[in-house]
C-alpha positions as CSV (number, residue, x, y, z in Angstrom):
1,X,-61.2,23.2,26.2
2,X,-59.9,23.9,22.8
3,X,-62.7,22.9,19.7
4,X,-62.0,20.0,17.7
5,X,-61.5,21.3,13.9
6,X,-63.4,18.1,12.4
7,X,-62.1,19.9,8.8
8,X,-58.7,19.6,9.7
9,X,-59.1,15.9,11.1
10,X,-60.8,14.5,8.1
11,X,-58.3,16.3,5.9
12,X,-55.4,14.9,7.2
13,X,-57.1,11.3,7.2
14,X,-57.0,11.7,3.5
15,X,-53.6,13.0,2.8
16,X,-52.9,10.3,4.6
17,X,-54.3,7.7,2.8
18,X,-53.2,9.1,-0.6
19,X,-49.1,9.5,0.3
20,X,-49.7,5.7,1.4
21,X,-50.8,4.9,-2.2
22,X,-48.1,6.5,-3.5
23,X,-46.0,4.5,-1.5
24,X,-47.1,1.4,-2.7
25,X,-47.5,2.7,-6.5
26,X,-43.8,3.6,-6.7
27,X,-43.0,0.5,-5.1
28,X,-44.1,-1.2,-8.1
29,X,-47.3,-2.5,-6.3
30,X,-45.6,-4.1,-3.2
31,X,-45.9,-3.3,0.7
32,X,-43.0,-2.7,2.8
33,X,-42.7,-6.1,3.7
34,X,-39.4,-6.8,1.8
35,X,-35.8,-5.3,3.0
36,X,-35.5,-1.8,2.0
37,X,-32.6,-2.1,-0.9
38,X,-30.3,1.4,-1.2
39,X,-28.4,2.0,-4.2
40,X,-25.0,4.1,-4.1
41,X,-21.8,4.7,-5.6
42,X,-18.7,4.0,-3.8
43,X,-16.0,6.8,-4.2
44,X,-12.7,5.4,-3.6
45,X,-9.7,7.6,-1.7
46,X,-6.0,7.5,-2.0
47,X,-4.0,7.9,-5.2
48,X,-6.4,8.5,-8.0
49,X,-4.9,7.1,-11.7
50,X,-6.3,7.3,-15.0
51,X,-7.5,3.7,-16.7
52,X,-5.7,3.2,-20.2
53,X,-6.7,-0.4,-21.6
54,X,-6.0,1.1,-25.1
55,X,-2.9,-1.3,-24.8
56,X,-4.4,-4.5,-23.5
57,X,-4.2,-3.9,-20.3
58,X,-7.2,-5.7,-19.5
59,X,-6.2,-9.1,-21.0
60,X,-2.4,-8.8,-18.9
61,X,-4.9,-8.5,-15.7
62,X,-6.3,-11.0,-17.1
63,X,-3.1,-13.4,-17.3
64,X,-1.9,-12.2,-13.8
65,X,-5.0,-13.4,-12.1
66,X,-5.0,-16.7,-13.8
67,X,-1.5,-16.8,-12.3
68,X,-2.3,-16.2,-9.1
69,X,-4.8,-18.8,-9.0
70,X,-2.4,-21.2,-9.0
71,X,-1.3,-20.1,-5.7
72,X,-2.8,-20.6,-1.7
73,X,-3.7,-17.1,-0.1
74,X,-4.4,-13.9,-1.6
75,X,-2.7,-11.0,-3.5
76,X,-3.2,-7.5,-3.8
77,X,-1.2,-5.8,-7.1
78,X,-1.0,-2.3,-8.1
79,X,1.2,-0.7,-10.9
80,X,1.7,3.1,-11.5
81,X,3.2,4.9,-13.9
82,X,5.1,8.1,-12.5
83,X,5.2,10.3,-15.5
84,X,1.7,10.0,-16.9
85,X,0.1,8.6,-13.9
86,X,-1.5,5.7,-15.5
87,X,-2.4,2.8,-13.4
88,X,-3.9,-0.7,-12.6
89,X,-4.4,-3.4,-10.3
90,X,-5.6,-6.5,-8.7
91,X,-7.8,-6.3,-5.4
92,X,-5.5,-3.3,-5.0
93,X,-8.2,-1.6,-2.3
94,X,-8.1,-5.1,0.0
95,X,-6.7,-4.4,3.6
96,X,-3.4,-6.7,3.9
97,X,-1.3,-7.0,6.1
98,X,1.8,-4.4,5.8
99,X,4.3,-6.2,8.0
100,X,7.4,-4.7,7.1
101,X,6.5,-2.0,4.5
102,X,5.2,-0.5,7.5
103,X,8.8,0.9,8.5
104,X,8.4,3.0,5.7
105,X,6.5,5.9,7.6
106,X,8.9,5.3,10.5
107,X,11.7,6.2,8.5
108,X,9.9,9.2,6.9
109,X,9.1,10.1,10.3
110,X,12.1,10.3,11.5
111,X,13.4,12.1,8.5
112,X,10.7,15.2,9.8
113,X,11.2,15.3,13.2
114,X,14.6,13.8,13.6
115,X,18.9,14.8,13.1
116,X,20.4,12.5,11.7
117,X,23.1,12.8,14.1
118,X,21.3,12.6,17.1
119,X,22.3,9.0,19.0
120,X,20.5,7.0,20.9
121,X,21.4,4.2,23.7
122,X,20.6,0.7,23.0
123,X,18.3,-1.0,26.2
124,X,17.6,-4.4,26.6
125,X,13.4,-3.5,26.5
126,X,14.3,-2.0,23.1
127,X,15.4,-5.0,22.1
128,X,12.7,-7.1,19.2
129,X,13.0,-10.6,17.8
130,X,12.6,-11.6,14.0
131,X,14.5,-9.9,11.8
132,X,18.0,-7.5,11.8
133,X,21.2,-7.6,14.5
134,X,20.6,-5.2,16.6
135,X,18.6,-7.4,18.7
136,X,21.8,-9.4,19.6
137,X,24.0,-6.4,20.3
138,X,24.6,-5.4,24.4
139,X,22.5,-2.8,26.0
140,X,24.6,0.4,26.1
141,X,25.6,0.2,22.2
142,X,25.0,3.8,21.1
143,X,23.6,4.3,17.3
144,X,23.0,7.2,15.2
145,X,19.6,8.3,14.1
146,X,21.1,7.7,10.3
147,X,22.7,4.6,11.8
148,X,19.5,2.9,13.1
149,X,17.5,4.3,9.7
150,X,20.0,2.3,7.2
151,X,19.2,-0.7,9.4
152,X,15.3,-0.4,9.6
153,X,15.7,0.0,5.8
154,X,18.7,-2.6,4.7
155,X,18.2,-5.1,7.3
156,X,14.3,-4.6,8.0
157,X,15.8,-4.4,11.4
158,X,12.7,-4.7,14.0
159,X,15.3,-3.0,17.0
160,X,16.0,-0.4,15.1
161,X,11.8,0.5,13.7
162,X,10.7,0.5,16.8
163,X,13.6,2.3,18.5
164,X,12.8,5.0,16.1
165,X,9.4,4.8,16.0
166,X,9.0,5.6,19.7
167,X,11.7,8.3,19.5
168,X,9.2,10.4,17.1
169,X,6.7,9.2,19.1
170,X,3.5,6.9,18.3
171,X,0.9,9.2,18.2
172,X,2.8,11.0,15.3
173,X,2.2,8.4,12.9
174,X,-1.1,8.5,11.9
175,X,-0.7,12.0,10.6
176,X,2.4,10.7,8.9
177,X,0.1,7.8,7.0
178,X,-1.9,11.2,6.2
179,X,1.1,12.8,4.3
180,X,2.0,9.9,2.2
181,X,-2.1,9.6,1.1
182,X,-1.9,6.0,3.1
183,X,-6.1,6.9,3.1
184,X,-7.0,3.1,4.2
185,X,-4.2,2.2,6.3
186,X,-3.7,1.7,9.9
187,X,-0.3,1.8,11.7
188,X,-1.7,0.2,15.0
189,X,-2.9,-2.3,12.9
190,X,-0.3,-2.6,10.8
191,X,-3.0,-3.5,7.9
192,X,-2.8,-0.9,4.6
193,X,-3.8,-1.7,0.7
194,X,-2.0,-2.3,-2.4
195,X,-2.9,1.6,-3.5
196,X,-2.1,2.7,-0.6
197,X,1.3,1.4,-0.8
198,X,1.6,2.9,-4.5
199,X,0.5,6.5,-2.8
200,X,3.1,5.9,-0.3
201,X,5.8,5.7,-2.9
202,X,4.5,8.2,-5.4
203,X,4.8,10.8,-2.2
204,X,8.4,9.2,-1.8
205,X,9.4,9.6,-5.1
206,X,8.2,13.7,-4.9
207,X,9.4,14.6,-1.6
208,X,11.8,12.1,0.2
209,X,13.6,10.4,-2.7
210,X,16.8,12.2,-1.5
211,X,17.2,11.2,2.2
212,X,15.7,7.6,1.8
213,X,17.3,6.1,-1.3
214,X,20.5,4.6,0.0
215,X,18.4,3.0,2.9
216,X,16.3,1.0,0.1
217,X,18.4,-0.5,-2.2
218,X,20.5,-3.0,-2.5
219,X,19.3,-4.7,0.8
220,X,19.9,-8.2,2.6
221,X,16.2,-9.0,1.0
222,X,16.9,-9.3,-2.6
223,X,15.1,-11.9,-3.2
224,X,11.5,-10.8,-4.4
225,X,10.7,-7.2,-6.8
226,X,14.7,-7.6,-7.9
227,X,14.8,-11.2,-8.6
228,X,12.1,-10.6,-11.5
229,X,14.0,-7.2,-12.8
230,X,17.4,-7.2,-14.9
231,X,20.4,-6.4,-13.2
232,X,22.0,-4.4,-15.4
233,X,20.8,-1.0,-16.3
234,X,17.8,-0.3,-13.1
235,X,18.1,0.8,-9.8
236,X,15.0,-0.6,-7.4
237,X,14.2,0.9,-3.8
238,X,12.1,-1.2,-2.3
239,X,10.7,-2.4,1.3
240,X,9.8,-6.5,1.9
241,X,7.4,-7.5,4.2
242,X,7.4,-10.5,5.6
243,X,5.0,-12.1,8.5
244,X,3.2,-15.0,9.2
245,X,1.8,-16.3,5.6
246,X,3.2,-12.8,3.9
247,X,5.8,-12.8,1.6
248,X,5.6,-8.9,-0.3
249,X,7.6,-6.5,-1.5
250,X,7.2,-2.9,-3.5
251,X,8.8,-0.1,-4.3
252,X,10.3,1.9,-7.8
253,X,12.0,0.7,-10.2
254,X,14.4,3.7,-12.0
255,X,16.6,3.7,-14.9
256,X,19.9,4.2,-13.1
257,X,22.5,6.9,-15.6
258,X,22.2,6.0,-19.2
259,X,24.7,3.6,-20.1
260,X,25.2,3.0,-23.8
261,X,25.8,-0.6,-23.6
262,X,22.8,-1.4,-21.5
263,X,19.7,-3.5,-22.8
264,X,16.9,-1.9,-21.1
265,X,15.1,0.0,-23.2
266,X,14.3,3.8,-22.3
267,X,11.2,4.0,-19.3
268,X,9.7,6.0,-17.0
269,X,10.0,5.3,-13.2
270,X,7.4,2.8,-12.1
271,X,6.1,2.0,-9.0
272,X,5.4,-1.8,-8.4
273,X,3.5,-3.3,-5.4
274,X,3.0,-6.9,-4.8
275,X,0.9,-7.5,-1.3
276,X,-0.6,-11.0,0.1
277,X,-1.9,-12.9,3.1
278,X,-2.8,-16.2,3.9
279,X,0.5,-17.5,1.1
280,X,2.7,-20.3,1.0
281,X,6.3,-19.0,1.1
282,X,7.6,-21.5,-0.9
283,X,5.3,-20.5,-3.3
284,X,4.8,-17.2,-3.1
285,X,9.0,-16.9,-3.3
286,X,8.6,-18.3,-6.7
287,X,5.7,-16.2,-7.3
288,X,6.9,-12.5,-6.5
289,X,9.8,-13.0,-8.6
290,X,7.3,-14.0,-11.3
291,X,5.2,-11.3,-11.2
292,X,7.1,-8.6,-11.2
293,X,9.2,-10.0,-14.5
294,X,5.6,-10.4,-15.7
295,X,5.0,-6.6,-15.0
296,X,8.4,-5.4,-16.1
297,X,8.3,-7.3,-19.5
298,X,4.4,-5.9,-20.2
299,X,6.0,-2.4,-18.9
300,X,8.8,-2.7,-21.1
301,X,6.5,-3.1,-24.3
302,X,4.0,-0.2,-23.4
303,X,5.0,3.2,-24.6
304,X,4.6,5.2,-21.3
């Protein structure tokens, strides 16, 4: 049988006893009978932009969110500068729903892994209700891979998104929402935020402007970002969503060729994002429109 050090016993008693103090002296005097309280800093992902309120940027968010309040549901708002990557928004970190904005990886998708040329045969399983035609055509109809892109992005065509979608296959996207900095979105839940929506375009703008531009403008849904722009002088390619109680839009607005007889004054491409749940349409049809003139005419006065 081993012999008891009594030392060692005793010793440890007392170290003990004294780290216990300490406890309860750097607790400011209190036992452990309250919660334990953790500070930390949150370090936000996704597209990172510098704050410039040097312009009064802080009282325009201020006027935007006293215009939303006037409005049922939620919104989630995020501007960005292209050229000198300033930026600002309004609960533009909030998961919302994507609905439609969505087909925006599909398409990039498909511009990676997919010819353009390649066809595809229309079945009746393919077929989705809600919006675009395809859903009405006859099984059999054969469509281009470019064909079925201009009508995911021009007609918001369900049909043709998830035609395409499973052609590059599912498990694909994910990385794809990697590529475009999507950092807190989820295509299985269709959910993404209001910056990750403005990382989405910014990645767009830099490496898919080419192949996706004539898809996203001038579509059937002309109604919300455009409606609040003038129509002379811009060129907008953007992607609605629409669902139940969501009524968004976003995309860039760019200065189409100079034209000498225009009245838009000189600017830098801009990406606009308008996200909401929970809305009125009636309302929030009035309200997109709104703020995005809003946006444009407080852009428009800000040397970029």
């Amino acid at each position: 049988m081993e012999t008891v050090n009594r030392k060692l016993i005793i010793f440890c008693f007392l170290a003990t006893g004294v780290a216990s103090v300490g406890v309860w002296l750097l607790a400011g005097g209190k036992w452990a009978t309250e919660p334990l309280k953790i500070s930390y800093k949150v370090t936000k992902t996704g597209l990172k932009v510098t704050q410039d309120n040097s312009r009064g940027t802080s009282a325009f968010l201020d006027r935007l969110k006293s215009r939303l309040t006037q409005d049922t549901g939620k919104y989630g708002i995020f501007v960005y500068r292209l050229k000198n990557g300033v930026g600002y928004g309004i609960n533009e970190d909030e998961i919302m729903p994507a609905a439609s904005i969505m087909k925006i990886p599909i398409m990039v998708a498909a511009t990676k892994k997919l010819n353009l040329e390649d066809t595809y045969i229309l079945r009746d399983e393919d077929k989705q209700t809600g919006s675009g035609p395809i859903e009405f055509m006859d099984a059999g109809t054969v469509f281009t891979v470019n064909e079925l892109m201009q009508n995911t992005g021009l007609k918001s065509d369900n049909t043709a998104a998830v035609v395409l979608a499973n052609m590059v296959g599912r498990d694909y996207m994910p990385t794809v929402l990697t590529d475009l900095k999507m950092a807190s979105s989820s295509f299985s839940d269709n959910t993404t935020t209001a910056r990750d929506v403005g990382s989405m375009w910014v990645q767009i703008y830099k490496n898919y402007l080419t192949p996706l531009k004539d898809d996203l403008k001038n579509s059937i849904y002309e109604d919300r970002l455009p409606a609040g722009l003038p129509s002379d002088g811009l060129e907008v390619m953007h992607k609605v969503g629409t669902g139940d109680r969501v009524w968004a839009d976003a995309g860039i607005v760019m200065p189409q060729i100079p034209n000498p007889n225009s009245q838009i004054p000189s600017f830098e491409p801009l990406v606009i994002v308008i996200l909401n749940k929970d809305v009125d349409p009636d309302q929030a049809g009035k309200t997109v429109p709104e703020i995005t003139k809003m946006i444009w005419e407080y852009e428009s006065n800000v040397k970029q």
